[in-house]
NULO-402558 format. One line per 10 residues: number of its first residue (from 0); for each residue x, y, z of C-alpha. Coordinates in steps of 0.1 Angstrom, whole numbers, padded with zeros to 4 digits. Layout:
NUM) X,Y,Z; ...
//
This chain:
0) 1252,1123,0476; 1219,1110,0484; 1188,1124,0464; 1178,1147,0483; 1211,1162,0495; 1221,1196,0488; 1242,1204,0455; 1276,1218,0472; 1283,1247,0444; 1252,1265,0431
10) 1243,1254,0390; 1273,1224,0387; 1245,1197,0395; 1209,1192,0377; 1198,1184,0417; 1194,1221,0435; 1188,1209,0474; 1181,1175,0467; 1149,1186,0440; 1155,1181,0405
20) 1137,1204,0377; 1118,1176,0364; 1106,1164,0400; 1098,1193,0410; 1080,1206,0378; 1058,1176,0383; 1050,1181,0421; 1037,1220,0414; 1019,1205,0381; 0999,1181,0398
30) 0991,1193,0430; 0978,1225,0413; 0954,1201,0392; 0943,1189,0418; 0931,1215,0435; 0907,1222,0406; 0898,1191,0404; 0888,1191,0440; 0868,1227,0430; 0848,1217,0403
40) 0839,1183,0418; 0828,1197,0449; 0801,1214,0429; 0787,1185,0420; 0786,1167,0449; 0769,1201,0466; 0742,1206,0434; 0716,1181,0455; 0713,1197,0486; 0726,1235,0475
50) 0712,1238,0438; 0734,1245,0413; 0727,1282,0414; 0752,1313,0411; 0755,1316,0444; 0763,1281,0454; 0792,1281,0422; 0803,1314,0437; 0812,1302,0471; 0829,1271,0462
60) 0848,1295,0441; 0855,1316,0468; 0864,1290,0493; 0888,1276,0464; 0907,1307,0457; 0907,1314,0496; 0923,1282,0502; 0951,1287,0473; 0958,1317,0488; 0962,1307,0522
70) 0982,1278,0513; 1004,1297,0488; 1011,1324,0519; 1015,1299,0547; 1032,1280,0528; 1058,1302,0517; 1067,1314,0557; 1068,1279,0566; 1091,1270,0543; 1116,1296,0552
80) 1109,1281,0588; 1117,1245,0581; 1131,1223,0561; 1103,1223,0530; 1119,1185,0525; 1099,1177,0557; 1063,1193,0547; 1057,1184,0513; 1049,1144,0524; 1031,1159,0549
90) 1011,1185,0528; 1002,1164,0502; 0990,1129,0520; 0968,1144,0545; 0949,1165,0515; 0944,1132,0504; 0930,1117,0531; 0905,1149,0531; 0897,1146,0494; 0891,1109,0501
100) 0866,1113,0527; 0850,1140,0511; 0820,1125,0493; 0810,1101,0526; 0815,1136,0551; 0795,1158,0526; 0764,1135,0519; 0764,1122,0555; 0758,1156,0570; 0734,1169,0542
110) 0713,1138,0558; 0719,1144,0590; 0729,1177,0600; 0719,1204,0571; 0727,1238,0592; 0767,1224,0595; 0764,1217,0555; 0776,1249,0545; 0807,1247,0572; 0814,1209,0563
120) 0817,1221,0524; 0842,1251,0526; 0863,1226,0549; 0865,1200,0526; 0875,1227,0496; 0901,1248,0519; 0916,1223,0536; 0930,1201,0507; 0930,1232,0485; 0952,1251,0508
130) 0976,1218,0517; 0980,1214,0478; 0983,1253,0474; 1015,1250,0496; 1033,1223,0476; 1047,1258,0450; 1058,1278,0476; 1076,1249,0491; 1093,1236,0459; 1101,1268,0447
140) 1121,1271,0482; 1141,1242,0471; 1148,1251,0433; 1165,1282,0451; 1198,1288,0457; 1212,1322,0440; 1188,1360,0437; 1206,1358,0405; 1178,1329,0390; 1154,1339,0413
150) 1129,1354,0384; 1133,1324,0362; 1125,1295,0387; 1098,1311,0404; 1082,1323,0365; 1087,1287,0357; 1070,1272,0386; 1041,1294,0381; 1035,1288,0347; 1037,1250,0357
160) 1013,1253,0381; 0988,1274,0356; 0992,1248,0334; 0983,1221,0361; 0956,1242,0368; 0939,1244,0329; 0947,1204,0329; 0926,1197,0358; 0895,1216,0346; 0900,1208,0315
170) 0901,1165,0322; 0874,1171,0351; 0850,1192,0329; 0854,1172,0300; 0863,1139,0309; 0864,1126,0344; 0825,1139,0353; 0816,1123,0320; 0830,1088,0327; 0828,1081,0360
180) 0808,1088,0395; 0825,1121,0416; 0831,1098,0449; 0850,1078,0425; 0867,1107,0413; 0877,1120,0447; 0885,1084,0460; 0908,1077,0429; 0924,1116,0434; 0927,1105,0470
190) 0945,1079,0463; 0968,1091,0436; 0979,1118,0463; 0987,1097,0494; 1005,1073,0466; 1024,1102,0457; 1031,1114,0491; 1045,1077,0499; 1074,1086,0470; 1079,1122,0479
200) 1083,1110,0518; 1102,1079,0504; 1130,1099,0489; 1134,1123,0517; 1134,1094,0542; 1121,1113,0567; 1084,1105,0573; 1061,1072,0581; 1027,1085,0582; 1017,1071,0553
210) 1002,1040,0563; 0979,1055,0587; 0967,1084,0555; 0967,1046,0536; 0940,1035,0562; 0922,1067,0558; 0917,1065,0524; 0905,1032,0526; 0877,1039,0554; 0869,1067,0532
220) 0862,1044,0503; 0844,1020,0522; 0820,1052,0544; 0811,1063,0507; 0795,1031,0500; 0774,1033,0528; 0770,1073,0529; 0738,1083,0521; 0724,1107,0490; 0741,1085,0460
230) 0731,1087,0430; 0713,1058,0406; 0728,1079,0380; 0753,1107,0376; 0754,1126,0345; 0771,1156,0329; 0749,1183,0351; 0727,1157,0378; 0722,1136,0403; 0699,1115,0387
240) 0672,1090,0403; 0645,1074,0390; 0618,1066,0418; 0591,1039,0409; 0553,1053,0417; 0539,1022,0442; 0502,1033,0430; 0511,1031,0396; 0528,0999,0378; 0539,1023,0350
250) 0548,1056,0372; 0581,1070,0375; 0597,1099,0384; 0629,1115,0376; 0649,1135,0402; 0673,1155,0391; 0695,1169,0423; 0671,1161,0449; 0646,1179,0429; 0612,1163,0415
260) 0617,1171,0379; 0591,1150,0360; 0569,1121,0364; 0559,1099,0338; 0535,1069,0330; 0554,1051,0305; 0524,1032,0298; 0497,1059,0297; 0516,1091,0287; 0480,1111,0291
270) 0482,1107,0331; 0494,1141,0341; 0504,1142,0376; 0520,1174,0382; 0498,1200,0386; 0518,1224,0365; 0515,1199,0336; 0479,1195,0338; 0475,1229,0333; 0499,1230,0307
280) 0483,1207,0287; 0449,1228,0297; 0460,1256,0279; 0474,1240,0249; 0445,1218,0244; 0421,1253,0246; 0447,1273,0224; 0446,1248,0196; 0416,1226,0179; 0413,1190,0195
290) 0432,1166,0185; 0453,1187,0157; 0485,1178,0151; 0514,1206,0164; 0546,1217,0151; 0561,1219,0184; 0594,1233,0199; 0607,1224,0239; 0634,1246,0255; 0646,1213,0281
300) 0630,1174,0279; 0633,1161,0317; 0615,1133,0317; 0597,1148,0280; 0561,1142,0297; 0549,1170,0277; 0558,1156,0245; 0548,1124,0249; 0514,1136,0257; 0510,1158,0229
310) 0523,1126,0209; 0496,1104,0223; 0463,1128,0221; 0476,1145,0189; 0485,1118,0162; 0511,1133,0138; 0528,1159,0162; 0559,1169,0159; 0582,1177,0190; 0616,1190,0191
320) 0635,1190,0221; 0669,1206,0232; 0682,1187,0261; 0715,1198,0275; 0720,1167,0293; 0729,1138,0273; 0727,1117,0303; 0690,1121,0309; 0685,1115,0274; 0702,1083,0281
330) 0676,1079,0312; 0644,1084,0292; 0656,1056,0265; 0664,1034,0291; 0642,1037,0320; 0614,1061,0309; 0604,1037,0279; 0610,1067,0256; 0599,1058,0222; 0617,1079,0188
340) 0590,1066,0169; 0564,1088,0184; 0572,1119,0167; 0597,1132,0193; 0631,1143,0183; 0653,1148,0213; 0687,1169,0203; 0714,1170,0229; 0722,1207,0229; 0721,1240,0248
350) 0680,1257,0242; 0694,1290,0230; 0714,1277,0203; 0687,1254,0195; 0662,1282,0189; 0689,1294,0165; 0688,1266,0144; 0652,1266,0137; 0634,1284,0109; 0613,1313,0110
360) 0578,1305,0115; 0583,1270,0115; 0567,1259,0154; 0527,1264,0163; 0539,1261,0201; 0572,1269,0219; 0574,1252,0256; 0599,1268,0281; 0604,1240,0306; 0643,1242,0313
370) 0658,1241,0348; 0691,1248,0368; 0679,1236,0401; 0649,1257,0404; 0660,1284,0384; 0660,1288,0347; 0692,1290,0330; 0693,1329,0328; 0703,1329,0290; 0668,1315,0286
380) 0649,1339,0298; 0662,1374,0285; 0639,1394,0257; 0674,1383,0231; 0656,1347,0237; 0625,1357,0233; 0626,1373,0207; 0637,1342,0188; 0614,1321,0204; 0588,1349,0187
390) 0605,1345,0156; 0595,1307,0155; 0561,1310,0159; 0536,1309,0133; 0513,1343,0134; 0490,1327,0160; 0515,1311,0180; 0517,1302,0217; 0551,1302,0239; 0544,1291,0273
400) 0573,1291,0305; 0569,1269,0333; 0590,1292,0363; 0594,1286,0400; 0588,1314,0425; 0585,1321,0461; 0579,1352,0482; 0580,1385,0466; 0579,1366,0428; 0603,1389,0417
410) 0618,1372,0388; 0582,1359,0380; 0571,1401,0378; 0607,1406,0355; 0599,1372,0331; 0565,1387,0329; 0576,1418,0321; 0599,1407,0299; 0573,1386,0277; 0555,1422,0274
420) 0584,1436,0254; 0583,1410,0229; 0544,1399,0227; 0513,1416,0219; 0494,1394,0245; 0507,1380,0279; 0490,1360,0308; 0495,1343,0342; 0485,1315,0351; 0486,1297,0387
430) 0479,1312,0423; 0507,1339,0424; 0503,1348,0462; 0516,1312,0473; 0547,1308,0449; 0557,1277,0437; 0550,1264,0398; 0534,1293,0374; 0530,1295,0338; 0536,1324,0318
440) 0516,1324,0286; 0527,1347,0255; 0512,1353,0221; 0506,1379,0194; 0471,1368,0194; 0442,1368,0223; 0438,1343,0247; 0399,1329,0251; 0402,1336,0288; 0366,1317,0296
450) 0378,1291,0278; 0411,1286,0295; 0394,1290,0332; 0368,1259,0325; 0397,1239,0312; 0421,1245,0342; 0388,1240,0367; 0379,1206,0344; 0416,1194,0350; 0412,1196,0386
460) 0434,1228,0392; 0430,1259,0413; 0451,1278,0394; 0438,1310,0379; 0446,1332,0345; 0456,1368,0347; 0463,1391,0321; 0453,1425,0310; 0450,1457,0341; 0454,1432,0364
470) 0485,1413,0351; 0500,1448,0347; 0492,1457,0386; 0507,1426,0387; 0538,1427,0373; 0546,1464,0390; 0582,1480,0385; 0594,1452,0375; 0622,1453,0347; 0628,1433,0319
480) 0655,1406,0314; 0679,1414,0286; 0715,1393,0279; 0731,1424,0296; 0713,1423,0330; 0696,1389,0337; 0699,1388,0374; 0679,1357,0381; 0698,1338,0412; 0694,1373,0426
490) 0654,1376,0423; 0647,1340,0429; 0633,1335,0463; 0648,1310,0487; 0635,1274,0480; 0629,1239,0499; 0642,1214,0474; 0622,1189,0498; 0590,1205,0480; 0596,1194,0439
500) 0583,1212,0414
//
């Protein structure tokens, strides 16, 4: 009997139509991994030219779960059709192909055809996904052969491929983005599939495609060298690049998924380029005496230009920092010229559980510079969190959020709004009717609104402060953020990533 022959009598052979438990176990486990692999990798491959907002993370979703339903239903009626021994080869060397050309297809047409971007993506996810999807159905036609067992083998099979499932996210999530670049990953889960489709196809002696899906995967490998969008670094949550300034020997600045994140002088940390840091820095330096040392606390680092320039023009500061991303931690030691020394403590954690860990009344100034893409991480930005960040400050001190905002400004109206629940005294600052970069200020003391205006003016802004009747005009029927409704994908505006921030 060769391997993949049928068992003549029903249960006297541990091979039922040629499949044994073990094999087949294994072919459900994996491809099902696979598929989330292919998921949660596409996320990151989209996060430069998509954002990594709610609603990109909900249609990859969507596209994934489409595909495994397609496949599991097709799959299913074709393998009542035909012989399932003929389409699992099939099935699972051609999503390999896919996956393998995925990272060169995606970045190429993000350069050079954005409107088909959206298309390209969900192919690449439904494609393999459904392909993969149909590897169950298919198996569990071939563990078959009595009604009587019919419950257990099918249970079986989907428990496997559940398990599969939780071992893909769990070794991409954890592991595989953490070590290595996602076109590798795809390349290497490209490979492993065609490889495994040779041995599938080699037992059932039926199929010779795989040299040509061989050739594919190579031309894949090679295109992705070439493609363009790669990263200099990829990190837990980024794309990360660091561009050299041409005017400036010491300027850099750090992209983070296409985005303009921060810019830094290593060698003069006072040279504030962005305009939203200048008037940062206006307000802080008209909110506290000159050259005073702060007790300071920073929801997100970036390229930490704020700290380093309260290090530099206010001997003895101290800055804390929650950075989520250990990877652009890595980036400011390394090629931002970050220096411990100064009196910045950088902590690789999440902001919100950061605030936790600080003492009451322990920080003179709270800076909210955090970003997902454009938005702020919604957790971040709910009265929960601001009341903690309230319960940090000293009596007289200052929180101030850097947000981005387009059009109708809504979640700028509901952060403002928010702020008022929690502080006694809140204020805008920037030119609300174009959108882009404002700062919300917040404190349970007045702000010296003269003051602030000359400072802004003298740092060569055109940014205006708001606050009082007309902040509350402002801000309209707009309602406040809590951890039980914090909409913010929804009330962002659309937004050019070509633009920075």
């Amino acid at each position: 009997m060769t391997p993949w022959s049928s068992s003549p009598v029903a249960g006297t052979s541990p091979r039922i139509n040629g499949l044994g438990p073990r094999a087949a176990a294994v072919l459900v486990f994996t491809s099902s991994a696979a598929v989330l692999v292919v998921e949660i990798v596409a996320l990151r491959l989209l996060a430069p030219y998509l954002g990594l907002t709610l609603e990109t993370s909900t249609m990859v979703i969507g596209v994934a779960l489409t595909a495994i339903a397609l496949g599991s239903w097709f799959g299913g009626r074709l393998a009542d059709q035909v012989d399932p021994r003929r389409l699992l080869g099939p099935s699972i060397g051609v999503s390999g192909a896919v996956v393998a050309l995925t990272p060169a297809v995606l970045r190429s047409t993000a350069e050079w055809a954005p409107p088909l971007l959206m298309l390209i993506a969900s192919l690449t996810i439904l494609v393999p996904g459904a392909l993969l999807s149909a590897v169950t159905p298919m198996v569990t036609k071939l563990r078959l052969t009595s009604l009587a067992e019919t419950g257990t083998v099918v249970g079986r099979l989907s428990g496997v491929g559940t398990a599969g499932a939780i071992a893909g996210t769990v070794l991409t999530g954890f592991v595989l983005v953490s070590r290595l670049p996602v076109s590798g990953i795809l390349l290497g889960l490209g490979v492993l599939l065609v490889v495994g489709s040779a041995l599938v196809q080699w037992r059932a002696r039926g199929w010779s495609g795989t040299p040509a899906l061989t050739l594919v995967v190579v031309a894949g490998g090679l295109a992705t060298t070439v493609a363009p969008g790669a990263c200099d670094t990829e990190t837990r949550y980024h794309c990360a690049q660091v561009v050299t300034d041409p005017d400036r020997s010491g300027g850099r600045t750090l992209v983070l998924d296409g985005l303009r994140h921060s810019y830094v002088d290593i060698d003069d940390p006072t040279h504030l380029k962005f305009t939203y840091v200048r008037a940062l820095a206006a307000v802080v330096d008209t909110a506290f005496p000159e050259g005073s040392p702060l007790a300071a606390y920073h929801l997100g680092g970036g390229g930490l230009t704020f700290p380093r320039y309260l290090a530099a023009t206010r001997a003895g500061t101290r800055s804390v920092v929650s950075e989520i991303d250990s990877g652009v931690v890595r980036i400011n030691r390394d090629q931002l010229g970050l220096r411990q020394a100064a009196g910045i403590d950088v902590r690789t954690e999440d902001g919100r559980l950061g605030l936790r860990r600080l003492d009451t009344g322990s920080r003179d100034l709270v800076v909210g510079d955090a970003f997902g893409g454009v938005s702020v991480p919604w957790h971040l930005t709910t009265v929960e969190a601001m009341t903690d960040v309230r319960r940090v400050l000293d009596e007289d001190g200052l929180y101030v959020a850097n947000l981005i905002d387009h059009g109708e400004l809504a979640f700028a109206r509901a952060e403002a709004a928010t702020l008022a629940e929690v502080f006694e005294h809140v204020a805008l600052v920037g030119a609300p009717t174009e959108g882009g970069n404002l700062l919300l200020l917040a404190s349970d003391r007045p702000f010296g609104l003269r003051a602030t205006q000359e400072a802004l003016d003298a740092r060569g802004t055109d940014w205006r402060i708001i606050t009082g009747d007309a902040l509350t005009s402002w801000i309209g029927d707009a309602q406040p953020l809590t951890d039980d409704h914090a909409p913010v994908d929804q009330l962002l505006e659309p937004y050019s990533p070509q633009s920075g921030h």
